[in-house]
C-alpha positions, 0 to 999 in steps of 0.5 A: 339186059343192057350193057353196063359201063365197067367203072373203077369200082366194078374193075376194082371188085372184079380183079380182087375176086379174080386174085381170090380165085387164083389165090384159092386154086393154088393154095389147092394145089401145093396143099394137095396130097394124093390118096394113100393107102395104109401100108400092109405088112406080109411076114413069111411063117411056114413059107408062105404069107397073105395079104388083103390089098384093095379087098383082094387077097395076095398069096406069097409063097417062099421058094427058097431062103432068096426066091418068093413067088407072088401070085397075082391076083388078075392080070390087071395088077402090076408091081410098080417099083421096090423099096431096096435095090436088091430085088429082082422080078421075073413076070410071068402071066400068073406069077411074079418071081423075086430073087432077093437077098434082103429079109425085109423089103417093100413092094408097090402094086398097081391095082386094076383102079390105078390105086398104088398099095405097098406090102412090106415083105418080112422072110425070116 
């Protein structure tokens, strides 16, 4: 294929297709949210609760009126972060152990396909 002279009119209709692309990949970019999940809501009733969280059951069980046990469902799961400051986590290999005074509070896991998933605790 021979070479082509690159003329203003070709120069003109290369840098508007380029500003459209660059246009378009940073319009992509700030409209992007990432995928959520639906938030689950556990309630404690007979100290203990269940929750289907990415197709795999968490049990929560109430120790005490401020200390639950989470059992985790692999070792492949974390808990990333909590919604209230005022819990604290013990990680066992099976288990977490929280000390919490709050009735209500949020718990963020990480499932073994990096999906966050937030479960909403109510105790009574």
């Amino acid at each position: 294929m021979p070479v082509q002279k690159l003329t203003p009119a070709r120069l003109t209709q290369i840098s508007i297709m380029l500003a459209i692309l660059i246009a378009a990949f940073i319009w992509r970019t700030y409209q992007h949210q990432p995928q959520t999940t639906p938030n689950n809501t556990c309630v404690i009733q007979d100290k203990q609760c269940s929750s289907d969280i990415a197709q795999t059951k968490i049990q929560i069980k109430q120790i005490d009126a401020q200390h639950l046990r989470i059992l985790k469902p692999s070792s492949n799961w974390k808990l990333n972060r909590f919604g209230n400051e005022q819990v604290q986590v013990d990680a066992r290999d099976t288990h977490w152990n929280i000390t919490t005074n709050a009735k209500q509070f949020k718990v963020e896991f990480q499932a073994p396909d990096q999906t966050q998933h937030v479960l909403n605790i109510s105790m009574p």
